[in-house]
FITORTOR-925430 format. One line per field, with one value per atom (N, C-alpha, C, O): residue in three letters; atom name; x, y, z; residue number from 1. Coordinates in steps of 0.2 Angstrom, whole numbers, plus 2048, in hexadecimal, padded with zeros to 3 digits. Each point is the difference from the previous one (the first is absolute). Layout:
BEGIN
tise = (ALA/...)
dovex = (CA/...)
xx = (X/...)
yy = (Y/...)
zz = (Z/...)
torgu = (NUM/...)
//
This chain:
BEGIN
tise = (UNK/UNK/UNK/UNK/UNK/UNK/UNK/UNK/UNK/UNK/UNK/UNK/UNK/UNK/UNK/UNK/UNK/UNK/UNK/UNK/UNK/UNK/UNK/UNK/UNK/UNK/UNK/UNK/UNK/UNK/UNK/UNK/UNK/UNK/UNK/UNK/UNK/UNK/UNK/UNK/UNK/UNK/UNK/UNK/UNK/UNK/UNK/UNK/UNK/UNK/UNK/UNK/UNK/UNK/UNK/UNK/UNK/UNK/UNK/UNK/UNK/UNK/UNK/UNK/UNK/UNK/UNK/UNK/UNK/UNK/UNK/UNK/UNK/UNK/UNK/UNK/UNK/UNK/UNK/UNK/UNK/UNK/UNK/UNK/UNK/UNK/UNK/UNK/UNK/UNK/UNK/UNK/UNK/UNK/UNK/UNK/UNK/UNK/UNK/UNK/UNK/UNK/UNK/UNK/UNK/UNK/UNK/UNK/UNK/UNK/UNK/UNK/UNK/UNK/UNK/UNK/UNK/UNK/UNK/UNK/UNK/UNK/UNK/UNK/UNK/UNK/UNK/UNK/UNK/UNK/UNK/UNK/UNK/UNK/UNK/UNK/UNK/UNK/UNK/UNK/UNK/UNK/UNK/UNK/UNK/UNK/UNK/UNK/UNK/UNK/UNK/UNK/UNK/UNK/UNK/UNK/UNK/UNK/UNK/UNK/UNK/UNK/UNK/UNK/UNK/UNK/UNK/UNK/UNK/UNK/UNK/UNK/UNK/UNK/UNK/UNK/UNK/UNK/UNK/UNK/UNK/UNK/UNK/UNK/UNK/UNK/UNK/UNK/UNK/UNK/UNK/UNK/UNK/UNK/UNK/UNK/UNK/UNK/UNK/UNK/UNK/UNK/UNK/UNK/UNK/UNK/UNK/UNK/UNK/UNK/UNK/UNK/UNK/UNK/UNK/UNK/UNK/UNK/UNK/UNK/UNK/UNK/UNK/UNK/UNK/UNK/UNK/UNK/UNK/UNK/UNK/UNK/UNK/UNK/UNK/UNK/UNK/UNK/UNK/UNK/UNK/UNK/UNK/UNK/UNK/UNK/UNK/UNK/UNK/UNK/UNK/UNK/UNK/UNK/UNK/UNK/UNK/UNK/UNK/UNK/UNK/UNK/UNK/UNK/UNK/UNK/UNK/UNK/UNK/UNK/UNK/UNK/UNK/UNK/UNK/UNK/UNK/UNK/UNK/UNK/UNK/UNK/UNK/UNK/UNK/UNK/UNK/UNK/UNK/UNK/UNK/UNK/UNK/UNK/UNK/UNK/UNK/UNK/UNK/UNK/UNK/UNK/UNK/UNK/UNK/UNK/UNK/UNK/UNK/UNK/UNK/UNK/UNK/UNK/UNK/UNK/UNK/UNK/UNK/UNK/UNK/UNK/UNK/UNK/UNK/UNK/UNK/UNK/UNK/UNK/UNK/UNK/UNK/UNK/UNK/UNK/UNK/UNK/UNK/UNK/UNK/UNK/UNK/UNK/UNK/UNK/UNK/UNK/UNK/UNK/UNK/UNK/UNK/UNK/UNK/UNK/UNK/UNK/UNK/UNK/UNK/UNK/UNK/UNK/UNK/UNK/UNK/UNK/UNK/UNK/UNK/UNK/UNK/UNK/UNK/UNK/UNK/UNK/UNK/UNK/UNK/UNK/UNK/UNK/UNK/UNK/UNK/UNK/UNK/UNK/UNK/UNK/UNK/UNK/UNK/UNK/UNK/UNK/UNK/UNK/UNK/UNK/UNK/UNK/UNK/UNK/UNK/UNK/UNK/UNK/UNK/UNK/UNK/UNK/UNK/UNK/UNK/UNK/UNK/UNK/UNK/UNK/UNK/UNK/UNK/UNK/UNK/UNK)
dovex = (N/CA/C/O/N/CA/C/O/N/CA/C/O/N/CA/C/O/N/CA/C/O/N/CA/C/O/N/CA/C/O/N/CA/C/O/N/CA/C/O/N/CA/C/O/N/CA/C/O/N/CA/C/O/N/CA/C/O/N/CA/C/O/N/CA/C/O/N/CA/C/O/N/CA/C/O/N/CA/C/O/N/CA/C/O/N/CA/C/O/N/CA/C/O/N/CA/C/O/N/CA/C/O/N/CA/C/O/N/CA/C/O/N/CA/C/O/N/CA/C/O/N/CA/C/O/N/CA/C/O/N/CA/C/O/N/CA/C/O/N/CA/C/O/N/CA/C/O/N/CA/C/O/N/CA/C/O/N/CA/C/O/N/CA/C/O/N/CA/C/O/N/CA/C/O/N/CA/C/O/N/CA/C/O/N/CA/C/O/N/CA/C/O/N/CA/C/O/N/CA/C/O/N/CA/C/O/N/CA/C/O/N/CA/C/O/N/CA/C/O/N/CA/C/O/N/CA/C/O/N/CA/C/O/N/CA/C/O/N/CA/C/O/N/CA/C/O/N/CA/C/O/N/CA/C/O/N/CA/C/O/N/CA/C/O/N/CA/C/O/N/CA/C/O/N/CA/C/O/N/CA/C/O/N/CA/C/O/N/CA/C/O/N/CA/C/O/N/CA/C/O/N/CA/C/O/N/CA/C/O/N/CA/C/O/N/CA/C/O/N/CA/C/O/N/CA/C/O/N/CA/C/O/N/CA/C/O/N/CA/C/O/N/CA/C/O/N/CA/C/O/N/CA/C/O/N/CA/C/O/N/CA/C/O/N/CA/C/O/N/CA/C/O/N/CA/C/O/N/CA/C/O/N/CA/C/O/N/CA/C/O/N/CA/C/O/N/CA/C/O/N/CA/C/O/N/CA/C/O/N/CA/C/O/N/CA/C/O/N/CA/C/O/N/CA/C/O/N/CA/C/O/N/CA/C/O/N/CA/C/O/N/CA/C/O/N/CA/C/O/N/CA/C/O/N/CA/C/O/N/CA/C/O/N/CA/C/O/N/CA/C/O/N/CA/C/O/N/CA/C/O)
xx = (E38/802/800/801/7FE/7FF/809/804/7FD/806/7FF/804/7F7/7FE/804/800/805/806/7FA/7FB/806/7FD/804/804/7FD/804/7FF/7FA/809/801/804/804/7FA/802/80A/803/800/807/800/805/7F9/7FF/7FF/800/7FE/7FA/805/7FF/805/805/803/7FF/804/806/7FA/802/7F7/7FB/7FD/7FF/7FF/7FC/803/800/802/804/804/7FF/808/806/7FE/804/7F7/7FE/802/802/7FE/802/7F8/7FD/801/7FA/7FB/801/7F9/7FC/7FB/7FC/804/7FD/7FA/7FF/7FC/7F9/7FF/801/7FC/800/7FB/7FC/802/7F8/800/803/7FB/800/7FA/7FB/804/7F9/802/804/7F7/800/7FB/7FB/809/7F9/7FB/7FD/800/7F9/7FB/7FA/808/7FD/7FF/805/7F2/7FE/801/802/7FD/802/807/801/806/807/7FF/803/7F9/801/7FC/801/7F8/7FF/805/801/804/804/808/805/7FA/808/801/805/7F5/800/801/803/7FB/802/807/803/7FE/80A/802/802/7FD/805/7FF/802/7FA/7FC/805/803/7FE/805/804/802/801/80A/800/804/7F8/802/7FD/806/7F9/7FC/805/7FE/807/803/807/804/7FF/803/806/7FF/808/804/7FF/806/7F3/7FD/802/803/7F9/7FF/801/7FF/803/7FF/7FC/7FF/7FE/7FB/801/805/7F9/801/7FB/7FC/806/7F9/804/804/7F8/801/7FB/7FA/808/7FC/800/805/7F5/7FF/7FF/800/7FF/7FE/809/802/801/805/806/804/7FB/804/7FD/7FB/807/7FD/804/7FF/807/804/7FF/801/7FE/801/7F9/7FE/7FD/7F7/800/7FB/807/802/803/7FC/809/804/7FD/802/7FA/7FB/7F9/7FD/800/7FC/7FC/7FB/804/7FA/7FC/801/7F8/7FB/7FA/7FD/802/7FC/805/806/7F5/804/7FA/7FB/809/804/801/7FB/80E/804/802/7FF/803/803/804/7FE/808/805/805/804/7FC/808/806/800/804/808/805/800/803/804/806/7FF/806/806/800/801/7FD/7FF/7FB/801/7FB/7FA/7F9/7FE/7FC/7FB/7FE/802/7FA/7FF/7F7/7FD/801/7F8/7FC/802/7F8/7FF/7F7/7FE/7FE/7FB/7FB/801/7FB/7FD/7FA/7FC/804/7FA/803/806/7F6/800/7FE/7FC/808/7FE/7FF/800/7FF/7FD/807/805/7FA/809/7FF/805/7F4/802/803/803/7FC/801/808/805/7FC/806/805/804/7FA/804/7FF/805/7F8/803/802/805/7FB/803/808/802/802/803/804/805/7F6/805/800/803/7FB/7FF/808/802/801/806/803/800/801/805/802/804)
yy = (576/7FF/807/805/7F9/808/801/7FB/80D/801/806/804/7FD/801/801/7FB/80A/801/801/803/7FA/801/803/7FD/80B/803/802/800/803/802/805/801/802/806/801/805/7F4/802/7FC/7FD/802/800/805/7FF/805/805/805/801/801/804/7FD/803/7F6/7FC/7FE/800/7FE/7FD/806/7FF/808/803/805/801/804/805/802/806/7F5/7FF/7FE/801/7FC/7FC/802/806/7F7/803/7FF/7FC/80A/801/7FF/7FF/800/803/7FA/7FD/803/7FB/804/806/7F4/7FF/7FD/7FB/809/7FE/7FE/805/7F4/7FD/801/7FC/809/7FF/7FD/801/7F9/7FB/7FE/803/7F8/7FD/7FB/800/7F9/7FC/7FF/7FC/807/801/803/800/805/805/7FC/7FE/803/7FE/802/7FC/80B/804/7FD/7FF/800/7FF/7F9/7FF/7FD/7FB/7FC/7FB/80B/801/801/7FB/80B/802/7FC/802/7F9/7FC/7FD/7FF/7FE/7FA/804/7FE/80A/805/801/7FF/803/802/7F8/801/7FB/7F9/7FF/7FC/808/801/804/7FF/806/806/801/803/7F9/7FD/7FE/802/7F8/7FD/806/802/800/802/807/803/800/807/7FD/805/7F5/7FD/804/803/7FF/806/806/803/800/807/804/806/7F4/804/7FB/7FA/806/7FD/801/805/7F2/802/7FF/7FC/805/7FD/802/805/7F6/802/800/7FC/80A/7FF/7FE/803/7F9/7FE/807/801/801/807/7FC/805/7F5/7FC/801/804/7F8/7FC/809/800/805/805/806/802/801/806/806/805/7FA/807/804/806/7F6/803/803/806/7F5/802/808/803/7FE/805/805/804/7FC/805/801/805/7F8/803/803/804/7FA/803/7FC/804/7F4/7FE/801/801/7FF/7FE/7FB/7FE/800/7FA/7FE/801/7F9/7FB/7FA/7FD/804/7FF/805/804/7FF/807/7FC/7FA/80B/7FD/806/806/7F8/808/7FC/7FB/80B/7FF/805/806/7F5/806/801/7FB/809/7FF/806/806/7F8/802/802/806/7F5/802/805/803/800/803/7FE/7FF/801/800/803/806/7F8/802/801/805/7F7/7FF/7FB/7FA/809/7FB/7FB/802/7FA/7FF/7FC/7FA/809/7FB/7FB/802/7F9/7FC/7FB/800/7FC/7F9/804/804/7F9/803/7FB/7FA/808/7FA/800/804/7F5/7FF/805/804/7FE/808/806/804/7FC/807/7FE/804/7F7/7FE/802/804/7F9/7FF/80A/802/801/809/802/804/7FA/802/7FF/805/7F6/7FC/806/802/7FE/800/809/802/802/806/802/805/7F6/801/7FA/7FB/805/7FC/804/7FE)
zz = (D00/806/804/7FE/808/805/801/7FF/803/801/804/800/805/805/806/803/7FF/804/808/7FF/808/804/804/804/7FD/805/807/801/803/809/7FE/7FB/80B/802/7FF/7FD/805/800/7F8/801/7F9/7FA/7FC/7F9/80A/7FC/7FC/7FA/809/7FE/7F9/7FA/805/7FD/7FB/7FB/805/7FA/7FE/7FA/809/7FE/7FD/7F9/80D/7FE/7FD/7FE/801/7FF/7F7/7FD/800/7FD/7F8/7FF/7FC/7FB/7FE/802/7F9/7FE/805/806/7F6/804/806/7FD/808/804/802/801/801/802/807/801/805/804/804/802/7FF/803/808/803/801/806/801/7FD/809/7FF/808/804/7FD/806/7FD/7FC/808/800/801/7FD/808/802/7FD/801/7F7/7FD/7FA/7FC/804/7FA/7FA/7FC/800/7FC/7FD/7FA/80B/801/7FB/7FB/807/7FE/7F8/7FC/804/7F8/7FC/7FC/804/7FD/7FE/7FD/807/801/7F8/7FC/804/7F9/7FB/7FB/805/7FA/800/7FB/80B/801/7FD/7FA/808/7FD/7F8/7FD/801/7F9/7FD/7FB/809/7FC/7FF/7FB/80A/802/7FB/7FC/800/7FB/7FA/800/7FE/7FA/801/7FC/808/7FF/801/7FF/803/801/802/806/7F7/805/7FC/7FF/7FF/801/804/800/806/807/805/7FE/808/804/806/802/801/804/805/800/806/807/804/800/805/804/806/801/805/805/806/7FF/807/803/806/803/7FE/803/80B/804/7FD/807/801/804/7F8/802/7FF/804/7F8/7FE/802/7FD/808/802/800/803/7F9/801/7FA/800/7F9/7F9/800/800/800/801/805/800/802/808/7FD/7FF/7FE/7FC/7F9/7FD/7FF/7FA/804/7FC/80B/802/7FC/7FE/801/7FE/806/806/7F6/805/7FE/805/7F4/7FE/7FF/801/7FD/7F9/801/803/7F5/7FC/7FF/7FF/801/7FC/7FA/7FF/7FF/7F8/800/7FF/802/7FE/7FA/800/7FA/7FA/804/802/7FF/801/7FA/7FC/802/7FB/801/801/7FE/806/804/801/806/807/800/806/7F7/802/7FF/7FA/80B/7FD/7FB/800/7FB/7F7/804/800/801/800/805/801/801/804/7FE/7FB/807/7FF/806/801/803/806/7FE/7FC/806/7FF/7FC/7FF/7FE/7FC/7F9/7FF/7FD/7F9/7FB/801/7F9/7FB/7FD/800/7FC/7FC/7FB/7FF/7FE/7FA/804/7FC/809/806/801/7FE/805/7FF/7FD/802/7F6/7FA/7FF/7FE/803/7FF/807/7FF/805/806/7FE/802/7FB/7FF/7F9/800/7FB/7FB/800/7FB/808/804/801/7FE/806/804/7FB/803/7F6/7FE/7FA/7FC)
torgu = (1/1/1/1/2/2/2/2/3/3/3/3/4/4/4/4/5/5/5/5/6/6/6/6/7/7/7/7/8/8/8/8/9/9/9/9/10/10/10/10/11/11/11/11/12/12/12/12/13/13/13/13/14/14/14/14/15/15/15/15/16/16/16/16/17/17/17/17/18/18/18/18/19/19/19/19/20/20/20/20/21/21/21/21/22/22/22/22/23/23/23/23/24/24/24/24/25/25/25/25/26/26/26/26/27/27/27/27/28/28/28/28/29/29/29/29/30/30/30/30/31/31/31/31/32/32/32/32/33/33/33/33/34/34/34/34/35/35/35/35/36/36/36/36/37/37/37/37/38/38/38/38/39/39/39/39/40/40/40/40/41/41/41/41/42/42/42/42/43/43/43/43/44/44/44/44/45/45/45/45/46/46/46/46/47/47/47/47/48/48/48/48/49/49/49/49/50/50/50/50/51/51/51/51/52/52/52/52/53/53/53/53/54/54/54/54/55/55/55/55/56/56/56/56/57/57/57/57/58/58/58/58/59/59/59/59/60/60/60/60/61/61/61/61/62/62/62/62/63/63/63/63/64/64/64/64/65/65/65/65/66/66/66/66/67/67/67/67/68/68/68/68/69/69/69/69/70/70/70/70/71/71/71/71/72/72/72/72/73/73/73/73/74/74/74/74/75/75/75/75/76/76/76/76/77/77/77/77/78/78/78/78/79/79/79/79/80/80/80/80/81/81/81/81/82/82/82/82/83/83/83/83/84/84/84/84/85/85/85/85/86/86/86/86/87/87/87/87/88/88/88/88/89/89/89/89/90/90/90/90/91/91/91/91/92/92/92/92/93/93/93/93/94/94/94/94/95/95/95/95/96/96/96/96/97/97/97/97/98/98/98/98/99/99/99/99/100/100/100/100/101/101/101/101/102/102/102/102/103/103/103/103/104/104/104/104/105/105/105/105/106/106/106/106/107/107/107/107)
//
């Protein structure tokens, strides 16, 4: 089962930052093909790292303060935070193996 947290801007603090260990953050938009390769991966990993790590995703259309203050400019980003700081980041759609090192990299 996915466990896939969907955060906003006034969330982002209290799911991400605040977060105990390390969270995974999907900035995406509907519109974006790439974004949407990669989703069925993330709901793949939630389950398979279970409380490793935590995932979420942010919608970058509907959230535009947190994407703005990390200075996105693609996406899909892929950022890990771990105690309230950016750890690492990744642009583009990636493969679940690129994933799974991206991932156990920052755990």
């Amino acid at each position: 089962m996915s466990s896939i947290v969907h955060v906003t801007d006034s969330s982002f603090e209290a799911d991400v930052l605040n977060a105990e260990g390390p969270v995974l953050v999907d900035f995406w938009a509907e519109w974006c093909g790439p974004c949407k390769m990669i989703a069925p991966v993330l709901d793949e990993l939630s389950s398979d790292y279970g409380d490793k790590i935590k995932i979420c995703k942010m919608d970058v259309d509907a959230n535009k303060e947190t994407p703005a203050k990390f200075n996105i400019r693609g996406i899909p980003t892929l950022m890990i935070f771990k105690g309230g700081s950016m750890e690492s980041m990744k642009v583009g759609a990636l493969s679940k193996t690129q994933l799974v090192e991206f991932i156990d990299t920052s755990l």
